[in-house]
C-alpha positions in Angstrom: -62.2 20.3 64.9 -63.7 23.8 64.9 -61.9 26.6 65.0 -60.2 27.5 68.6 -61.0 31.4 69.0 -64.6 30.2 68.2 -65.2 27.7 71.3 -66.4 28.6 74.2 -64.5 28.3 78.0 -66.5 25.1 78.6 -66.5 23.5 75.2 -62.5 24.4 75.1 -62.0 22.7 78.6 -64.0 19.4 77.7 -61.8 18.9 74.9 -59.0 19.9 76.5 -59.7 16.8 79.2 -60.3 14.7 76.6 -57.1 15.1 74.7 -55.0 14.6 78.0 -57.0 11.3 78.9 -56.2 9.9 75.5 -52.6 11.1 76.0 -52.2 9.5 79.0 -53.2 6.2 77.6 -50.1 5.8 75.5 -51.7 4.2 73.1 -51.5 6.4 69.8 -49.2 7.0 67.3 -46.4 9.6 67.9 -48.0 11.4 65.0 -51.2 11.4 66.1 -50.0 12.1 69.8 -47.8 15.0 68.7 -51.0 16.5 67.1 -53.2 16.3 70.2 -50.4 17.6 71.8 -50.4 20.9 69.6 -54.0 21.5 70.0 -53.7 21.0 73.6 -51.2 23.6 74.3 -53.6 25.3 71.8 -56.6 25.0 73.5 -55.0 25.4 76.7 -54.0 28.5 76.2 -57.2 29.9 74.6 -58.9 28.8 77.9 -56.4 31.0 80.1 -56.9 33.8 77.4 -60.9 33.3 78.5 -60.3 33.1 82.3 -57.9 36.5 82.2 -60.7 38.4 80.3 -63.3 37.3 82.8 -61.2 38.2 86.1 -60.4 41.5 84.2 -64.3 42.0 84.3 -64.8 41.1 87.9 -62.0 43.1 88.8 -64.0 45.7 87.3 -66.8 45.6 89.0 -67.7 48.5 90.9 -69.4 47.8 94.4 -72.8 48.3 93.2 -72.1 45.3 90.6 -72.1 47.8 87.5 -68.5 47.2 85.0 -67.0 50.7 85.4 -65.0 51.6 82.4 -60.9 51.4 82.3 -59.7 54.6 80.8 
């Protein structure tokens, strides 16, 4: 499994998905389940970490498209 801060808002998401689907099918081991688990919440809240940084920078955007600068 690579390293969380290092994925990507896509890669993060795909695993993310993938991780519910096999939790939903009820078929692992608590252990094994409890670990998805972790790296779910994990992963899920890296992606929400991504999504805030990129509405910061559309809020940003001035109306002739430039990022203006927060002081």
């Amino acid at each position: 499994m690579n390293a969380i801060n290092e994925l990507s808002f896509e890669t993060a998401y795909a695993e993310l998905e993938s991780i519910i689907s096999k939790l939903e099918s009820g078929e692992l081991p608590l252990e094994e389940s409890v670990t998805l688990f972790e790296r779910g919440r994990q992963l899920s809240d890296h992606c929400q970490t991504l999504l805030d940084k990129a509405e910061l920078r559309v809020n940003q955007l001035s109306g002739d498209g430039k990022i203006e600068a927060i002081n």
